[in-house]
N, CA, C and O of each residue as an XYZ file, in Angstrom:
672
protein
N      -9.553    -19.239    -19.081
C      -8.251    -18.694    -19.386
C      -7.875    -17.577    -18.390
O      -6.734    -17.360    -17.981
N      -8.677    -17.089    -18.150
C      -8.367    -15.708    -16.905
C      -8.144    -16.283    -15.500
O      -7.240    -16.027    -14.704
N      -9.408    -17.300    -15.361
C      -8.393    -17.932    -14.043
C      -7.209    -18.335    -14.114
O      -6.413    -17.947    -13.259
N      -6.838    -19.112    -15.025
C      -5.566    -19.504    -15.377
C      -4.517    -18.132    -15.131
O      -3.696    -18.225    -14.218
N      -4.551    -17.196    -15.744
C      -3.691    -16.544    -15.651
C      -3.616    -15.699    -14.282
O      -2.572    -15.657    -13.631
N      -4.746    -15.054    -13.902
C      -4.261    -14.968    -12.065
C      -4.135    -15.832    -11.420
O      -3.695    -15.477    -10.327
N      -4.361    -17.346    -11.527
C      -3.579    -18.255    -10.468
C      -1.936    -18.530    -11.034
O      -0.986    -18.973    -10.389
N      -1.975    -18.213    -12.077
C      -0.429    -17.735    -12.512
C       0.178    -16.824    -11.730
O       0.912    -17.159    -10.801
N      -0.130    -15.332    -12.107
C       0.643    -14.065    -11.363
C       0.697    -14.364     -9.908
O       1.638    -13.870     -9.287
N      -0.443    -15.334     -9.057
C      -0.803    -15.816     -7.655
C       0.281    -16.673     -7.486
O       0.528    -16.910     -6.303
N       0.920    -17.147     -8.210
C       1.951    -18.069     -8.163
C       3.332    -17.453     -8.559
O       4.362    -17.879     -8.038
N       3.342    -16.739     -9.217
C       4.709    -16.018     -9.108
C       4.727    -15.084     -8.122
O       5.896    -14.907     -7.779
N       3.964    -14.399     -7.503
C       4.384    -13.912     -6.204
C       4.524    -14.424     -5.131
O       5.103    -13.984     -4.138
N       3.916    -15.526     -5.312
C       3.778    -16.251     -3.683
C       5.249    -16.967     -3.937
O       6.040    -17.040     -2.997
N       5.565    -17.459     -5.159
C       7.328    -17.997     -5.460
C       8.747    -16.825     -5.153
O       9.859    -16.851     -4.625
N       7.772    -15.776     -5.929
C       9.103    -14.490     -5.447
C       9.215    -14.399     -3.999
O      10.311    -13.996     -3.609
N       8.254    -14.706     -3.006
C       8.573    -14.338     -2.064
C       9.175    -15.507     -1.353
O      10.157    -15.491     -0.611
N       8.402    -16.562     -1.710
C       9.511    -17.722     -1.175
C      10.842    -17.958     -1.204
O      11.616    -18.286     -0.304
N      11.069    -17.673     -2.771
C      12.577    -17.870     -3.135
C      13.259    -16.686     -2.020
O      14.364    -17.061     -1.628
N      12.904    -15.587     -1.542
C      13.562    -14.566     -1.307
C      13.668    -15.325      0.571
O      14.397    -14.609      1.258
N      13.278    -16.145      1.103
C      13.240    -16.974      2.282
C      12.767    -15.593      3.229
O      13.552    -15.098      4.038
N      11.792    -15.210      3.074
C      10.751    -14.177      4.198
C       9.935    -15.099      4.499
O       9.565    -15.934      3.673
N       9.463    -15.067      5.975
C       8.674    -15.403      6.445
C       7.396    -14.687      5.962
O       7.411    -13.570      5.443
N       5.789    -15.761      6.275
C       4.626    -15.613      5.602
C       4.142    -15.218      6.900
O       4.084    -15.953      7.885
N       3.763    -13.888      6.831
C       3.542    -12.947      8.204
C       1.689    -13.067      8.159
O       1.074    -12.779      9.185
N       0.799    -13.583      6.688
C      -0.305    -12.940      6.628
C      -1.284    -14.300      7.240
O      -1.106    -15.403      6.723
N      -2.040    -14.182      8.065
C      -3.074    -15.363      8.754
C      -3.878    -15.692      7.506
O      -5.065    -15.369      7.529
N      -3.554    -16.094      6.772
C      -5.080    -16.459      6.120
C      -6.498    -16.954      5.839
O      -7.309    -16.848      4.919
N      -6.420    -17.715      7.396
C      -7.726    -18.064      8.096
C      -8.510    -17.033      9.059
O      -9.529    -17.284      9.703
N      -8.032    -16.211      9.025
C      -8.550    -15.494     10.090
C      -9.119    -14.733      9.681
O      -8.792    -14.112      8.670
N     -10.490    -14.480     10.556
C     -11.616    -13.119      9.991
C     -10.727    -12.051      9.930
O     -10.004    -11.864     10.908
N     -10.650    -11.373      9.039
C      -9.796     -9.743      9.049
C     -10.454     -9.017      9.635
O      -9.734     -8.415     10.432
N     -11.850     -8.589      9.732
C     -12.953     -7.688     10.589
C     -12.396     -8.306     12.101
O     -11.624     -7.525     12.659
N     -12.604     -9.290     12.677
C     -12.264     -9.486     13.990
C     -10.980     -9.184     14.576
O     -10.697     -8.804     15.712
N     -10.285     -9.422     13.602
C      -8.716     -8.990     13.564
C      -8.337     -7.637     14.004
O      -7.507     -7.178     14.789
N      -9.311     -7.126     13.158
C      -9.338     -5.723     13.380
C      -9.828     -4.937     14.724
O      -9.211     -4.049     15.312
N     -11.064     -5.479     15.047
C     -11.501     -5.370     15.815
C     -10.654     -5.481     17.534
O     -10.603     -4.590     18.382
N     -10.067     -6.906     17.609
C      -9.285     -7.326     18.186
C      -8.207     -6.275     18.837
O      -7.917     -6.132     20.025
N      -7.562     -5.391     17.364
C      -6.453     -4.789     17.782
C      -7.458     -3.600     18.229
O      -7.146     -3.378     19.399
N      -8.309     -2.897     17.936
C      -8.966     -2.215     18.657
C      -8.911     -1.946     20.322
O      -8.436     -1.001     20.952
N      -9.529     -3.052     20.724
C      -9.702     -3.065     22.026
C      -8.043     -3.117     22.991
O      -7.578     -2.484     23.938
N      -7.516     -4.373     22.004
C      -5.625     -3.440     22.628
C      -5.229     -2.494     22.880
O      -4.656     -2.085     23.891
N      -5.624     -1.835     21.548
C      -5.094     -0.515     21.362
C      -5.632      0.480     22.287
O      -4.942      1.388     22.751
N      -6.860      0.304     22.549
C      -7.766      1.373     23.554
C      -7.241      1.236     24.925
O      -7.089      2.130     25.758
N      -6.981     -0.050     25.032
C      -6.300     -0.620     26.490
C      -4.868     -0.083     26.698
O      -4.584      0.186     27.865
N      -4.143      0.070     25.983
C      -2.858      0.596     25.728
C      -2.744      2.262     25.035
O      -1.629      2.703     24.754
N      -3.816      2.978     24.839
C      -3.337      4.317     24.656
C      -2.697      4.209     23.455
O      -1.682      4.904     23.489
N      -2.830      3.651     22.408
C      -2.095      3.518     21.250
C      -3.415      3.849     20.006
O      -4.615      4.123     20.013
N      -2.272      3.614     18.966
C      -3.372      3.593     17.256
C      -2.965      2.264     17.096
O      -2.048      1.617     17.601
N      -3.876      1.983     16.255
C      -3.784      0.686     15.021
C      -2.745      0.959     13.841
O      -2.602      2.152     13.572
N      -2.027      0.088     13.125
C      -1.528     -0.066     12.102
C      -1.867     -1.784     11.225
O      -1.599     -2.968     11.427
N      -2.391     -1.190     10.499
C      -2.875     -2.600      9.795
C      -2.176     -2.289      8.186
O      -2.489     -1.423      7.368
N      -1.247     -3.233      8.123
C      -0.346     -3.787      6.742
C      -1.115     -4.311      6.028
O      -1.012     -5.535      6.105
N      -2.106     -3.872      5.125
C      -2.665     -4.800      4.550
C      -1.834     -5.148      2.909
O      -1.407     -4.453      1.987
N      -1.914     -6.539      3.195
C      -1.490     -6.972      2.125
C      -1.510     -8.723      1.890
O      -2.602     -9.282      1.994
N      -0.234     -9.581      1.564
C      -0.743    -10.793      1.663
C       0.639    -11.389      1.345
O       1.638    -10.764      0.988
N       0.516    -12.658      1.533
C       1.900    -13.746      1.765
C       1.886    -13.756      0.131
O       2.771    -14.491     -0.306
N       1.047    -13.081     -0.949
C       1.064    -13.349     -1.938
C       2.719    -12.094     -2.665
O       3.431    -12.040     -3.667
N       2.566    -11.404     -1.456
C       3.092     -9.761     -2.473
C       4.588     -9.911     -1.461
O       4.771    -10.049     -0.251
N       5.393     -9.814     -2.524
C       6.882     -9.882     -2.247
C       7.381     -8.876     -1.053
O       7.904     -9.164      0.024
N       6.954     -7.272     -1.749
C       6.698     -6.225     -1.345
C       6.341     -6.261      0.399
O       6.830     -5.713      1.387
N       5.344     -7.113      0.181
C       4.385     -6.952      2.089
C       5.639     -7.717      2.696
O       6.074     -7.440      3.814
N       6.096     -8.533      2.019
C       6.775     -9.735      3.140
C       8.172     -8.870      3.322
O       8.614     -8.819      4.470
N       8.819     -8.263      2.396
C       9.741     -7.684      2.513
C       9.622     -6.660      3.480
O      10.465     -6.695      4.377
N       8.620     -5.583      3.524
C       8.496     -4.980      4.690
C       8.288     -5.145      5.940
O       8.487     -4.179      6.677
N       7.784     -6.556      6.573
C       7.400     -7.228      7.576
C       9.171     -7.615      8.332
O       9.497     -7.578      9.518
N      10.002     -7.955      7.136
C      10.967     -8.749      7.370
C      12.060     -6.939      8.075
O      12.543     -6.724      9.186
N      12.040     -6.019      6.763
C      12.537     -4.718      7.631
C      12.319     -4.615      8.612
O      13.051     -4.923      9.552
N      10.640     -3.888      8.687
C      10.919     -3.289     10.056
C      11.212     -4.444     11.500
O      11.670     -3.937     12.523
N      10.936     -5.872     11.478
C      11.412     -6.738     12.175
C      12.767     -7.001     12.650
O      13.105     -7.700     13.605
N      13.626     -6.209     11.685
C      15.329     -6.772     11.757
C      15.913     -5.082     12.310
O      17.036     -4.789     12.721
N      14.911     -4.337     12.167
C      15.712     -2.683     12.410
C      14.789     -2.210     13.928
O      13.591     -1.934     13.989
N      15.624     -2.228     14.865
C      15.287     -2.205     16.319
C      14.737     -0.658     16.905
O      14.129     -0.383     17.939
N      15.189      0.148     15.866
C      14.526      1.267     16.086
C      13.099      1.516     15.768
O      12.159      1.604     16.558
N      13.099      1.604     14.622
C      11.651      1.220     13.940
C      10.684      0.295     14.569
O       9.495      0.548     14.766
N      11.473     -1.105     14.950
C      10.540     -1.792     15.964
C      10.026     -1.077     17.588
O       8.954     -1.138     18.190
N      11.008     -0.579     17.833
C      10.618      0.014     18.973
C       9.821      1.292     19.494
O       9.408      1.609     20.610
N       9.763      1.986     18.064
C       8.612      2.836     17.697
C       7.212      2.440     17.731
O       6.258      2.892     18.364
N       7.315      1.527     16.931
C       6.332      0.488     16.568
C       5.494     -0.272     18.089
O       4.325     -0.303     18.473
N       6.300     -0.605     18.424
C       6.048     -1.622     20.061
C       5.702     -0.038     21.147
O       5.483     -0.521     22.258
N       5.634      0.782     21.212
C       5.442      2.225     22.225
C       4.202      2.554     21.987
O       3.356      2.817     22.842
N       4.011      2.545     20.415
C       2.785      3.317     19.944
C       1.715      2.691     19.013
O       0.684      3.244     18.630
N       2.116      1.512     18.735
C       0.982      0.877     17.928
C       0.376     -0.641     18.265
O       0.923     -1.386     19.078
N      -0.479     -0.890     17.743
C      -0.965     -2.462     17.807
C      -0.908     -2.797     16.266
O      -1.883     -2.291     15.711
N      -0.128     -3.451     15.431
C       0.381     -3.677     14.561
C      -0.174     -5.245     13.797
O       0.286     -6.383     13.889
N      -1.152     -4.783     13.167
C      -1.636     -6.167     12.405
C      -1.018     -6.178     10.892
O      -0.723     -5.310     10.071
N      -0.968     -7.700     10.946
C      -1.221     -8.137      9.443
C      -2.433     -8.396      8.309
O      -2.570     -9.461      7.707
N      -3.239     -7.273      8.146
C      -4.617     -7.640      7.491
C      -4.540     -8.557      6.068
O      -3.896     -8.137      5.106
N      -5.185     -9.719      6.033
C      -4.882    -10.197      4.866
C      -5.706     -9.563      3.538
O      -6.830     -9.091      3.712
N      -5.291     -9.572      2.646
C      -6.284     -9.257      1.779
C      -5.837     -9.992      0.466
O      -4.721     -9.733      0.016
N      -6.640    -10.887     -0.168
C      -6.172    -11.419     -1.757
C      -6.861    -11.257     -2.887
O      -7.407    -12.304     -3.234
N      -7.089    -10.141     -3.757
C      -7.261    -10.032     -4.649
C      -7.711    -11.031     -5.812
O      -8.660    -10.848     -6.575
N      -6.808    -12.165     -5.794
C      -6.285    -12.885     -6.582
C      -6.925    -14.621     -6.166
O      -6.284    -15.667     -6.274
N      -8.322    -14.461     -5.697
C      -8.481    -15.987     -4.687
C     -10.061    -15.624     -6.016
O     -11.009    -14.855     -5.862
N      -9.769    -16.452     -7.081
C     -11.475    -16.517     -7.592
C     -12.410    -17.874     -7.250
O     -13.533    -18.139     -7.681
N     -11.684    -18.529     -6.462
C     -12.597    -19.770     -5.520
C     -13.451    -18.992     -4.144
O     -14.371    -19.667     -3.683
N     -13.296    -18.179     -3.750
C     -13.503    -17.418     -2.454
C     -15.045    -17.881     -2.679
O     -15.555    -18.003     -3.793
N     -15.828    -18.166     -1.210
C     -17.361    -18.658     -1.374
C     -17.752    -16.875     -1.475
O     -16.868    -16.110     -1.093
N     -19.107    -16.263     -2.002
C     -19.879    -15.278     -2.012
C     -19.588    -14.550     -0.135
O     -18.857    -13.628      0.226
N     -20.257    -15.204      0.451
C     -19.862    -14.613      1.794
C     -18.245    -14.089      1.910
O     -17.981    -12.890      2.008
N     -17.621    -14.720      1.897
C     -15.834    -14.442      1.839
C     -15.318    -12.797      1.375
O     -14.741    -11.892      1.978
N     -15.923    -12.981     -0.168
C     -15.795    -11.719     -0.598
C     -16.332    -10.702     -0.342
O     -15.910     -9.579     -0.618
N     -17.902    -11.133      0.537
C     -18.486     -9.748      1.196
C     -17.959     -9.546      2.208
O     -17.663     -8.414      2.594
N     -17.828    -10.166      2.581
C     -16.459     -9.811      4.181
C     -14.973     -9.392      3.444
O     -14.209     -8.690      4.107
N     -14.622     -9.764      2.266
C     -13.286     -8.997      2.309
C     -13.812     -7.363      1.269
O     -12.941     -6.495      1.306
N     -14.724     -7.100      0.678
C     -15.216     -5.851      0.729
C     -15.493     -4.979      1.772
O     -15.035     -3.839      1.841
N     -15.935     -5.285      2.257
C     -16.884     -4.757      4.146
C     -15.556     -4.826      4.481
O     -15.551     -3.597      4.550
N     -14.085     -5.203      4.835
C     -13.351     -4.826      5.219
C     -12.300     -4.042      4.810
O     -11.350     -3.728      5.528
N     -12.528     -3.588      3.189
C     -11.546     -2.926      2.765
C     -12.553     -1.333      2.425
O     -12.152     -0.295      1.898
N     -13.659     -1.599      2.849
C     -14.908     -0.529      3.111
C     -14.430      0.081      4.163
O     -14.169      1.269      3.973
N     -14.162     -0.463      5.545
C     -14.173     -0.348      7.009
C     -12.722      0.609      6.287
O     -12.926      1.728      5.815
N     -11.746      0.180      6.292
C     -10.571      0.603      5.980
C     -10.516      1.736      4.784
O      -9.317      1.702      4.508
N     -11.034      2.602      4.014
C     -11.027      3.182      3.518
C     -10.645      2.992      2.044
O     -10.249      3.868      1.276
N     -10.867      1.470      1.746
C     -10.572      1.370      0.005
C      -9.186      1.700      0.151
O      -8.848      2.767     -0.361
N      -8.425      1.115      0.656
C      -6.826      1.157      0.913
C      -5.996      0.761     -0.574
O      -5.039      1.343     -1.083
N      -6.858     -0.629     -1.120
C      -6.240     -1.151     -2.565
C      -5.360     -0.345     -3.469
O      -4.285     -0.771     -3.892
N      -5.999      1.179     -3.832
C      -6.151      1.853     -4.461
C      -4.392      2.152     -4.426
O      -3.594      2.224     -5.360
N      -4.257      2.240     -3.438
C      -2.579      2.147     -3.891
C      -1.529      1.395     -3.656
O      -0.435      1.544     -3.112
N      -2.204      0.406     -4.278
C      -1.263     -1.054     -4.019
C      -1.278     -1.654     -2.932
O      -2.147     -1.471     -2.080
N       0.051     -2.752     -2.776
C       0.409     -3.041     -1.958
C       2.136     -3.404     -0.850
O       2.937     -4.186     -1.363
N       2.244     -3.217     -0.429
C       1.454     -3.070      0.830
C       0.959     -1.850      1.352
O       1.809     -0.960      1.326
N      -0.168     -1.509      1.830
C      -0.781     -0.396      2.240
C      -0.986     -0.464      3.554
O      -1.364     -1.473      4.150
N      -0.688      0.849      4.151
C      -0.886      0.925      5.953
C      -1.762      1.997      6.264
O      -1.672      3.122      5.771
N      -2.606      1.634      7.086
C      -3.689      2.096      7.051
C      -3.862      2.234      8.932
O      -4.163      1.308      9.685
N      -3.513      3.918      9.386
C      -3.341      4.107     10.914
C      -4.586      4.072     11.468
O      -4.905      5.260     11.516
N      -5.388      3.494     11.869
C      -6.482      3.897     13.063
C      -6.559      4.446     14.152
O      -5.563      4.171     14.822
N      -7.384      5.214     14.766
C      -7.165      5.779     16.264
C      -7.915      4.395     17.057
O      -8.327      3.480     16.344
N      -8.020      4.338     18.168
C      -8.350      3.246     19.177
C     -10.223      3.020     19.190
O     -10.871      2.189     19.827
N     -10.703      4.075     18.257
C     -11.887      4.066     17.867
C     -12.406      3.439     16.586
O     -13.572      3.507     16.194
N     -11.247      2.725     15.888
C     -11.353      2.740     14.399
C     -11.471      3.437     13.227
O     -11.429      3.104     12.042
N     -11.652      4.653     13.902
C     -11.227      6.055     12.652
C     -10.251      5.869     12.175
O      -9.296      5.695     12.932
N     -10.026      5.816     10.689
C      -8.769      5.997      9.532
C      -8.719      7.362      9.536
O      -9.371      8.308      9.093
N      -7.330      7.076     10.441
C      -6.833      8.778     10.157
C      -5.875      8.930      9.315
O      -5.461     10.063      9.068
N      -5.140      7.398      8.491
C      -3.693      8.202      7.338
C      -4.113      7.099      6.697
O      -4.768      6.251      7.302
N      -3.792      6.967      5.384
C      -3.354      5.455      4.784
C      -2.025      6.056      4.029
O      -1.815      7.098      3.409
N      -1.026      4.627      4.456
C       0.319      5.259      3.347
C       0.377      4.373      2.656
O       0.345      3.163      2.881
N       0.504      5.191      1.370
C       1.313      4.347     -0.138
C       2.398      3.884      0.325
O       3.063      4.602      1.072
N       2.782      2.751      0.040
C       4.362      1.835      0.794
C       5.351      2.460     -0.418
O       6.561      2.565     -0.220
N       4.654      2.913     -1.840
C       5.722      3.271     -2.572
C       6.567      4.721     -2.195
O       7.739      4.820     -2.558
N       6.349      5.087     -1.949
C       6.621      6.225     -0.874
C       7.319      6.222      0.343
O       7.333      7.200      1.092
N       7.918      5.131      0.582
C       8.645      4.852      2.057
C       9.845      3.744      1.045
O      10.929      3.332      1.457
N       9.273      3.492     -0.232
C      10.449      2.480     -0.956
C      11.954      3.107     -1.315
O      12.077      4.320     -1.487
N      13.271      2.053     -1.432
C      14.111      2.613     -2.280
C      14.957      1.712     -2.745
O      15.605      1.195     -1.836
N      15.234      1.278     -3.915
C      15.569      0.493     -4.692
C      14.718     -0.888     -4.718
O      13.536     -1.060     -5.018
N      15.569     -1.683     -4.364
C      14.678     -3.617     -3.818
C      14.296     -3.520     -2.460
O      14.136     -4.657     -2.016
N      14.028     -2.424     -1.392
C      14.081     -2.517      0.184
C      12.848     -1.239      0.535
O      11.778     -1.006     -0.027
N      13.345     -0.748      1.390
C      12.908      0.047      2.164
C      13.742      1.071      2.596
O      14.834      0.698      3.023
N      13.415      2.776      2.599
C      14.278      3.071      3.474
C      13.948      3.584      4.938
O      12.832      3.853      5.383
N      15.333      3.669      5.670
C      14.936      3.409      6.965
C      14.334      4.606      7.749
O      13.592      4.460      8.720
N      14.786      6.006      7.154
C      14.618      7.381      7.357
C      13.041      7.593      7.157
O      12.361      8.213      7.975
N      12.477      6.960      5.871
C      11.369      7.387      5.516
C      10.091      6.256      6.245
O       8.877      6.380      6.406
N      10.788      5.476      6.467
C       9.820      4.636      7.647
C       9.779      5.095      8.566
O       8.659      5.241      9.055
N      11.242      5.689      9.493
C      10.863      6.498     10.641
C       9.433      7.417     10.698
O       8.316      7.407     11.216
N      10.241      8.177      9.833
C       9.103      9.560      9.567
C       7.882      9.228      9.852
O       7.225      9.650     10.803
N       7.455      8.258      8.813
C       5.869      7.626      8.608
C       5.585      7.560      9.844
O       5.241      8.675     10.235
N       5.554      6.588     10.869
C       5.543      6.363     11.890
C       5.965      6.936     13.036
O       5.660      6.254     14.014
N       6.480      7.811     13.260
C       6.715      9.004     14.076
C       5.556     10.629     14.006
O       5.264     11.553     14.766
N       5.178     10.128     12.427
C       3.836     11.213     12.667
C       2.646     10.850     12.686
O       1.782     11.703     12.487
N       2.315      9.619     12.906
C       0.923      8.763     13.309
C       1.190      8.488     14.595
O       0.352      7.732     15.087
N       2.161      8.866     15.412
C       1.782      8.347     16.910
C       0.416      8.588     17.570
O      -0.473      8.824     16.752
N       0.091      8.583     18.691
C      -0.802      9.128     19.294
C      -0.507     10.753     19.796
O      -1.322     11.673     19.729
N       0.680     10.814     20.235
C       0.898     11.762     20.794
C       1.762     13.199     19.896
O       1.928     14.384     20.186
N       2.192     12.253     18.602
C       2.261     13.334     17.748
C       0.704     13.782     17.100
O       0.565     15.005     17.085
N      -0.500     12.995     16.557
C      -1.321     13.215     16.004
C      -1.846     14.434     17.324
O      -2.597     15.267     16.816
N      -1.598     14.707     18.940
C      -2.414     14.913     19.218
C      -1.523     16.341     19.850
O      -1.735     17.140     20.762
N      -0.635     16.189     19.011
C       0.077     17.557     18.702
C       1.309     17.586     20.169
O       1.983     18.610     20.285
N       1.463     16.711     20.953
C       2.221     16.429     21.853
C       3.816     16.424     21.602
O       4.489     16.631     22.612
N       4.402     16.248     20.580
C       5.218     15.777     20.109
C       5.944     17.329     19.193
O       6.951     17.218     18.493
């Protein structure tokens, strides 16, 4: 009966977000540790931080924010200067996952600082070393059914590199 009912709630979000026609931004085959890793070495190559969205094609919320800052050219272009910008998947809600699966999606929400803790979607800044230097609550950048655009700036204007390093 409990599976039943989270492959339920797994199904009304993955429908809310469909019906709402957002694109499904989250890889779900892909190692998230390598992922991570991956943007690492970008990021080091480029003088930038990490930003990893973790969340999932499951949460209305993640897709809706993917779809913002994508359509608002400022924000993107903040974004594109100073970050390497992943989609970390993470699903809560998968009770088929083999034993290995879930120790890799622990070990990665370990690596990341237990981000869950405040929902989703959660952003979680790295320096080019993999140090978690912020995680933001997304409820906190919300306003009404959206996003607002002021308080996304902000977010992201004080995780740069060059603001964190007092440049700014």
């Amino acid at each position: 009966m409990k599976r039943l009912l989270i492959l339920l709630a797994w199904l009304a979000g993955s429908s809310a977000a469909i019906a709402q026609g957002l694109p499904r931004v989250y890889n779900e085959d892909i190692n998230p540790m390598a992922q991570i890793d991956s943007a690492l070495v970008k990021a080091k190559g480029e003088a930038k931080f990490v930003v990893c969205q973790v969340g999932g094609n499951w949460c209305p919320w993640c897709l809706r924010f993917a779809d913002f800052i994508s359509k608002d050219s400022t924000i993107s272009q903040v974004i594109a200067d100073n970050f390497v910008y992943i989609h970390v998947n993470y699903n809560p809600r998968r009770p088929s996952e083999s034993a290995a699966m879930v120790q890799l999606t622990a070990d990665m929400m370990q690596r990341l600082g237990n981000p869950a803790r405040f929902g989703f979607p959660v952003f979680v800044v790295l320096d080019a070393a993999g140090k978690v230097l912020h995680t933001q609550d997304s409820s906190f950048l919300e306003e009404g059914d959206g996003y607002n655009k002021d308080k996304v700036l902000r977010f992201f204007k004080a995780w740069t590199p060059s603001a964190v390093a007092g440049k700014q």
